[in-house]
C-alpha positions in Angstrom: 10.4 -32.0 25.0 7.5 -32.4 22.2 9.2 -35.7 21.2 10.0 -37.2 24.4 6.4 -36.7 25.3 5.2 -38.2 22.1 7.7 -41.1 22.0 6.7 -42.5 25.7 3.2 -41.4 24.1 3.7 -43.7 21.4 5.3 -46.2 23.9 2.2 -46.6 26.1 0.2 -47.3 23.3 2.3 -50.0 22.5 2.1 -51.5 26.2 -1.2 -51.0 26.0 -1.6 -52.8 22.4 -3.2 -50.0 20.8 -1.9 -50.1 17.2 0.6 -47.3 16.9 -1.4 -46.8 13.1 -4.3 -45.5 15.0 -2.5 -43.1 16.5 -0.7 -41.9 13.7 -3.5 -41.5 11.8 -5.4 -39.6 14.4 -2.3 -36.9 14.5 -2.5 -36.6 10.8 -6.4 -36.3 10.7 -5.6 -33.3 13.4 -3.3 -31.9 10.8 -5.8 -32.2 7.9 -8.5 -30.5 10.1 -6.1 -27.7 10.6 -5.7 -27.1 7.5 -9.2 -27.1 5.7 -11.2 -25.7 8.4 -9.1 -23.6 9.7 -6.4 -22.7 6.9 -9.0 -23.0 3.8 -12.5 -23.0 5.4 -12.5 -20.1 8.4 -9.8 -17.6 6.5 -11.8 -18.4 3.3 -14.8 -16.9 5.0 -13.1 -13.9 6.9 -11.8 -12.9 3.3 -15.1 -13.4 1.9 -17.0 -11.2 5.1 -14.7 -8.4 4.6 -14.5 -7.8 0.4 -16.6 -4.8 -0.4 -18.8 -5.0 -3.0 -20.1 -2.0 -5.0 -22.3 -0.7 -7.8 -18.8 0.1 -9.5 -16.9 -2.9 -8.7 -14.7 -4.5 -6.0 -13.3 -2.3 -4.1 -10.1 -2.0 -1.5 -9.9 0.0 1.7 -6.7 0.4 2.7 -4.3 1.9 5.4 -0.6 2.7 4.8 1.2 1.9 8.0 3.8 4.5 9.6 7.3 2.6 9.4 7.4 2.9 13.4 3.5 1.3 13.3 2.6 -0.6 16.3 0.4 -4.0 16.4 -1.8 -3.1 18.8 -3.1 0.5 17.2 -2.9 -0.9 13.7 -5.5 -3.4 14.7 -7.5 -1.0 16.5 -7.1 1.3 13.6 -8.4 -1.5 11.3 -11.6 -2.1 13.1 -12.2 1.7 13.7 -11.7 2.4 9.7 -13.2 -0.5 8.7 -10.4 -1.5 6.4 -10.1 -4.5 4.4 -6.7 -4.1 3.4 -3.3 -3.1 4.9 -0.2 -2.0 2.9 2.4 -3.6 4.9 6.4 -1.8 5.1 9.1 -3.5 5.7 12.4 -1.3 6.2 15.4 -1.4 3.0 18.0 0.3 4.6 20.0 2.3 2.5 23.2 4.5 3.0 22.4 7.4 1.4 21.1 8.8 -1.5 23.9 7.8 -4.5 23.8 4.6 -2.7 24.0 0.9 -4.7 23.6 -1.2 -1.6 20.8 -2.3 0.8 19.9 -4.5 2.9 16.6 -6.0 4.7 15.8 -4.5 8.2 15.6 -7.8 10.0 13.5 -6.3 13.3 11.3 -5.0 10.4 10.7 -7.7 8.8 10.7 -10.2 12.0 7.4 -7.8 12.9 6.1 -7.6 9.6 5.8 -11.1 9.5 4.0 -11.4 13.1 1.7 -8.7 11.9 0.7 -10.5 8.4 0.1 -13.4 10.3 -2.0 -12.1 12.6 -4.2 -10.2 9.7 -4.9 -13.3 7.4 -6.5 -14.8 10.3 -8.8 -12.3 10.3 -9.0 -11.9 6.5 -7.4 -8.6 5.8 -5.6 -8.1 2.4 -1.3 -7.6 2.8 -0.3 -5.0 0.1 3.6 -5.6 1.3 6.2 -3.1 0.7 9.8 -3.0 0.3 10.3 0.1 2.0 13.2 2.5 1.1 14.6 4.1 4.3 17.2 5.7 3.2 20.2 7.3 5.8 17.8 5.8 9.0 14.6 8.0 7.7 16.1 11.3 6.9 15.6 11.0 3.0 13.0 10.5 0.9 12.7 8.0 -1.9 11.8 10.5 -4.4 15.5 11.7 -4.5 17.2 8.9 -4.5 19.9 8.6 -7.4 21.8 5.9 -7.1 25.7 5.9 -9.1 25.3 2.4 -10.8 21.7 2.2 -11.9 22.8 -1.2 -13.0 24.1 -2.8 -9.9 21.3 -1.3 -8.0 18.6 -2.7 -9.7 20.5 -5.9 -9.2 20.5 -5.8 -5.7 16.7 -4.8 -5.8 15.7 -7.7 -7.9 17.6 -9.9 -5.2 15.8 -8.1 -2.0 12.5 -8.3 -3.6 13.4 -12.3 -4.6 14.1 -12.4 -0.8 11.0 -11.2 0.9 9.0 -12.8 -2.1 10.4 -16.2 -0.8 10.3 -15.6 3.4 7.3 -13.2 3.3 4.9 -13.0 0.4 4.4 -16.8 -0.2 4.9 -18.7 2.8 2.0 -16.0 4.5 -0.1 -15.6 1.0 -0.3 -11.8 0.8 -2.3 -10.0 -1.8 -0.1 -8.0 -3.3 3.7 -7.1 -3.5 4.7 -3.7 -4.5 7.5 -3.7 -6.5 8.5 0.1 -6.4 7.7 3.5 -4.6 8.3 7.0 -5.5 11.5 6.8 -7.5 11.2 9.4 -9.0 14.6 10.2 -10.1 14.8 7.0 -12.1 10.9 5.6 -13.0 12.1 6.9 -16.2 14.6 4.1 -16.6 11.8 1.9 -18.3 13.8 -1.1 -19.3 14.8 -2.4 -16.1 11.4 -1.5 -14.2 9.9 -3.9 -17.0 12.7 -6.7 -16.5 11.8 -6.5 -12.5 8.4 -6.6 -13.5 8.6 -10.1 -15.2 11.2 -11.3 -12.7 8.6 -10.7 -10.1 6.4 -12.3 -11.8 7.9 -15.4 -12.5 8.7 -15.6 -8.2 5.3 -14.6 -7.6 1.5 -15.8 -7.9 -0.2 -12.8 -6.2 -0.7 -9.1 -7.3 2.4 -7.1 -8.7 1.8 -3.0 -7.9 4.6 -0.1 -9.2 3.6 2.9 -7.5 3.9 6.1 -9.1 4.2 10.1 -7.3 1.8 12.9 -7.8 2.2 15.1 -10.7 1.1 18.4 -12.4 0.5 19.6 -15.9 -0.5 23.0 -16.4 -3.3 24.9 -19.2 -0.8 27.2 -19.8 2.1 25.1 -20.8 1.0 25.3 -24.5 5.3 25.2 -25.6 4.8 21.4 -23.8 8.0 22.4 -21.4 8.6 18.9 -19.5 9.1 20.9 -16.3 5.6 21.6 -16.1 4.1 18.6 -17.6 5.4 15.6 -15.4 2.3 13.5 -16.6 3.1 12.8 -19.5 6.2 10.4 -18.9 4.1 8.6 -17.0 1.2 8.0 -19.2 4.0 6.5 -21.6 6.0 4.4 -19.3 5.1 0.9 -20.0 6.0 -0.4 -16.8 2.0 0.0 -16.2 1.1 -2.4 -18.7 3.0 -5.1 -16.7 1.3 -4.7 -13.0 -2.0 -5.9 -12.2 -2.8 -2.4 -10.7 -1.2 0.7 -10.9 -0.7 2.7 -7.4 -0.8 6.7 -7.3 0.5 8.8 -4.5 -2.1 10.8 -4.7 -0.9 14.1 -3.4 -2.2 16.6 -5.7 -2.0 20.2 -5.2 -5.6 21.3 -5.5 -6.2 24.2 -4.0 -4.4 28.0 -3.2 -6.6 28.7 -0.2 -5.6 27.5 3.2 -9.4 26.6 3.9 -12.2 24.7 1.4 -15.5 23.6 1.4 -15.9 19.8 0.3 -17.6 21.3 -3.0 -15.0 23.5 -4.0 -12.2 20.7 -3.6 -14.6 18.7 -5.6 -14.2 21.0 -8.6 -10.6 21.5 -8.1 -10.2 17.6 -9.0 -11.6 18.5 -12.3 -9.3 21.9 -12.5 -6.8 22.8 -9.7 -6.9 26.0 -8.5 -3.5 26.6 -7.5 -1.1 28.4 -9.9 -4.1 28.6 -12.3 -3.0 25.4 -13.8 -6.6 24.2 -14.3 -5.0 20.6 -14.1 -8.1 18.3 -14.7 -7.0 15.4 -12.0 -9.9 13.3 -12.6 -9.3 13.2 -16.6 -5.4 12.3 -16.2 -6.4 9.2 -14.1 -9.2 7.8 -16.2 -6.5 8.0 -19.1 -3.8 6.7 -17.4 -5.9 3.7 -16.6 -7.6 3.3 -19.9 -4.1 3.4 -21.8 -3.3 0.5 -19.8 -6.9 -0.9 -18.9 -5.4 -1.3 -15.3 -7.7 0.2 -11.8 -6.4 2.9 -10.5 -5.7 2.6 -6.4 -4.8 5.5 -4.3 -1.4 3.9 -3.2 -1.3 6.9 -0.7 -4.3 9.0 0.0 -3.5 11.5 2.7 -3.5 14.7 4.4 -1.9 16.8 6.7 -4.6 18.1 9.5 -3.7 21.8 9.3 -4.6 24.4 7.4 -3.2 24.3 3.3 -4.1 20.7 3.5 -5.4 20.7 0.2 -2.4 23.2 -1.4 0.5 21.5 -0.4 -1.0 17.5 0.5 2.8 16.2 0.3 3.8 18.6 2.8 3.3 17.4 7.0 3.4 20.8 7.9 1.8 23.7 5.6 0.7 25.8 8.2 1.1 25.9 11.7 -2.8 26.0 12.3 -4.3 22.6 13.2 -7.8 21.6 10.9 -9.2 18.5 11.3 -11.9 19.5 9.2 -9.8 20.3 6.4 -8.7 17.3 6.3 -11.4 15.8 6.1 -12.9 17.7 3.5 -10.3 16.6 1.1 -11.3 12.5 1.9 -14.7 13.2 1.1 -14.3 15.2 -1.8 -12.2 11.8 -3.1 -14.7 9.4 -1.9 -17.4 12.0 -4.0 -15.5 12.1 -6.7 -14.2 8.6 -7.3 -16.4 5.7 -5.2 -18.4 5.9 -8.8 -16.1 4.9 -11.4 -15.4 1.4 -11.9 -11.2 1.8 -13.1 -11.0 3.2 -9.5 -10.2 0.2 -7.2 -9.8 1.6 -3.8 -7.5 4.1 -1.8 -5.3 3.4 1.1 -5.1 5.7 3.8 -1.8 7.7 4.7 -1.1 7.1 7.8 -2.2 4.9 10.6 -0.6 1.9 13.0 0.8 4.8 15.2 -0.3 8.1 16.9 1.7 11.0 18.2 2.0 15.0 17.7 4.3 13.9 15.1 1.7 12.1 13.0 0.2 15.0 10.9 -1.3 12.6 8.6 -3.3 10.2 10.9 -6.5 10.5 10.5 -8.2 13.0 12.5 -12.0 12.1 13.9 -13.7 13.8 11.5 -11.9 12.4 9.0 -12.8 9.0 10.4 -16.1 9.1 10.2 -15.5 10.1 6.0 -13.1 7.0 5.8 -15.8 4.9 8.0 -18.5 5.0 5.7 -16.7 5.1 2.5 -18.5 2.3 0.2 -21.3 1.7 2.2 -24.1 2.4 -0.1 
């Protein structure tokens, strides 16, 4: 219809003698207007109104979406948190947990797209995700194994190539993480480093690995790996290739179902629970200084029950609800780390979707913490 409408367009302005050139120049002039004000100019200037500047640095304030997120409350979750940034799934289905083979979630990427779209127009940061979901959501990524490590990372390398090419660069996100949680097989340091430079040859943006939690323990003088699962990742040189490196921050801090902010504080610099003294703060600065690459709290979250702080990995460690508690652990974070400049931002765990299934959305108190985090 477009063309028939601008052919008999075109046509009158022949019977009328107005030189078709005019007209053809006006349409690209439209096009080139488009695209400086609008695509360079007004985005340019929504990016530059939302970066947070601090004492310490450029910062990022992120949200991790829920993989069932929804439009409308991750953009009202956006404006109420006063994010800058938005970590951005899109669903890898895959059979099970020995599995070789995936494939892209079409619906999930079809709405990933509409979402990133609709977020550079207002000039918030895309941190896109390949996200494992693994037998439909019943597994986690931290257990997967698969048989053949080889063809796997094969098939990776071509599903990251894939939204690289139909996501990342036609919309101009950020970042693209290239892994989350594997936990089973981070170890496997050649081939994360080879899908490190492949990514980097497809892509122009920000490359991301993100890494689990772990513990080390005082009292593991005989150095038994079992209780030291630091260490392997301090060494693996697959953070010397990203721009950033990304930290599931779910650190056991505390063996009491309840805290004050000041005593989760000091359990970043020695964990209470099993009197492993674990100094959190310490193990990050090094991490980052062994690499000289910011830290970001890939995942920053916690459940808003009771034994938040003991057990942050698990949605349910008690059956008594806490806002507070919650709460108390973001602003002992925001304490601890808005100061130091190899910190580069957090992203919260989880928003985009809210139901009594959502232990980890943020509860009110816990928005006002995530509200004024960076405002100084």
């Amino acid at each position: 219809m477009f063309i028939n409408i601008f052919f008999n367009r075109v046509s009158g302005l022949k019977n009328n003698r107005i030189p078709v050139l005019v007209f053809v120049l006006f349409i690209i002039a439209l096009i080139v207007v488009k695209f400086v004000f609008i695509d360079i100019v007004y985005i340019g200037q929504q990016y530059e109104k939302n970066r947070i500047m601090t004492s310490s640095g450029e910062k990022f304030k992120s949200g991790n979406l829920s993989v069932d997120y929804s439009i409308d409350q991750t953009l009202q979750d956006i404006e109420s948190l006063q994010l800058n940034t938005v970590n951005v799934p899109i669903i890898i289905d895959i059979p099970s947990l020995t599995s070789n083979t995936m494939r892209i979630n079409a619906e999930s990427e079809k709405k990933a797209i509409k979402l990133i779209r609709m977020l550079r127009y207002r000039g918030i940061n895309v941190i896109l995700e390949p996200y494992p979901y693994i037998q439909n959501g019943e597994k986690y990524e931290t257990a997967l194994l698969p048989d053949n490590v080889d063809l796997w990372f094969t098939n990776w390398k071509a599903v990251l190539q894939e939204l690289i090419h139909d996501v990342a660069k036609p919309n101009k996100v950020y970042a693209i993480c290239i892994g989350s949680n594997f936990e089973k097989f981070e170890d496997r340091t050649d081939y994360w480093t080879d899908v490190a430079d492949f990514v980097r040859q497809e892509f122009q943006g920000k490359m991301t690995y993100r890494t689990n939690w772990w513990y080390t323990a005082v009292w593991n003088t005989d150095n038994d790996p079992q209780n030291d699962t630091y260490t392997p990742k301090l060494n693996n040189p697959i953070f010397g290739k990203v721009d950033f490196i990304s930290v599931a921050a779910y650190f056991e801090l505390s063996d009491k179902e309840t805290n004050t902010v000041e005593n989760l504080i000091s359990a970043i610099y020695k964990t209470k629970i099993y009197n492993r003294e674990q100094n959190i703060y310490s193990e990050l600065k090094s991490l980052s200084g062994k690499w000289n690459k910011p830290i970001f709290f890939g995942e920053l979250g916690f459940p808003k029950r009771n034994g938040a702080a003991t057990h942050p990995w698990n949605p349910i460690p008690t059956d008594i609800m806490n806002g507070q508690e919650q709460a108390n652990c973001f602003e002992a974070y925001r304490r601890v780390f808005t100061p130091e400049p190899w910190h580069m931002g957090f992203s919260v765990f989880a928003i985009g979707k809210i139901d009594s299934e959502k232990n980890y959305y943020p509860s009110f108190q816990s928005a006002e913490i995530i509200r004024k985090w960076y405002i100084e």
